[in-house]
N, C-alpha and C positions, 0 to 999 in steps of 0.2 A: 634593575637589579641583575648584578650581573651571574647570570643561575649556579654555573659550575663553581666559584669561589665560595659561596654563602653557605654557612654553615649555622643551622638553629636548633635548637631543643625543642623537643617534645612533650609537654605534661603528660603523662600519664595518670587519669583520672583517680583510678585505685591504686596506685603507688607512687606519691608526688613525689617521693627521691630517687625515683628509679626514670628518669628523662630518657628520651630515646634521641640521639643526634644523629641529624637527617641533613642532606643537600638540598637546598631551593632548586628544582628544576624551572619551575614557572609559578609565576601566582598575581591573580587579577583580586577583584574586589570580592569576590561568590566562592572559589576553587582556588588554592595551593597546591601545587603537586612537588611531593618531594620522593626523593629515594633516599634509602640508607646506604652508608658506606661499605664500599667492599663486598656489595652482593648486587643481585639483579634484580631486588626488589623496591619497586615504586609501587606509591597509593597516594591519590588524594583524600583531603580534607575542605571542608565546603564550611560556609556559614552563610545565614539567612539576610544578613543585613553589615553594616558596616560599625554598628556598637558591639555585636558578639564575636568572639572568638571564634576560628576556624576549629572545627569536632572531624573526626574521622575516626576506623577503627582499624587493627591489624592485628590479625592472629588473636583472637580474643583480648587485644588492650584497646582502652577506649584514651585518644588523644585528643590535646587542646593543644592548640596555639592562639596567644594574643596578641597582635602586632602589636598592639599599644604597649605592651614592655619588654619590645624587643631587644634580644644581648646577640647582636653579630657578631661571629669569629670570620676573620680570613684563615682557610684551610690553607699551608706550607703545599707549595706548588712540588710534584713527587719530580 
């Protein structure tokens, strides 16, 4: 994957229409690491096994990612 171009959404667990969209920096099978656009801010998201969703949290929201219904944008190169 190639990190910089990948752009995903976020669930936000207590607000499912309020998505937070993030850049893939890195992500293996256990750990996702994304940053959000436009700021300095990165956080991983981990998950226990390869059925569940990646969980993380940030700033008191609590995030999911599923790969299994993953929607990739290519982000317009600035």
């Amino acid at each position: 994957m190639d990190a910089v171009s990948r752009v995903i959404n976020l669930v936000d667990v207590d607000r499912p229409g309020e998505p937070l969209e993030v850049e893939v920096e890195q992500i293996s099978q256990a750990i996702l690491s994304v940053a959000v656009p436009n700021t300095f801010v990165r956080f991983e998201l981990r998950r226990r096994d390869m059925e569940t969703p990646y969980e993380g949290s940030l700033g008191g929201r609590f995030f999911m990612f599923d790969p299994a219904k993953l929607v990739v944008k290519k982000r317009a190169k600035a």
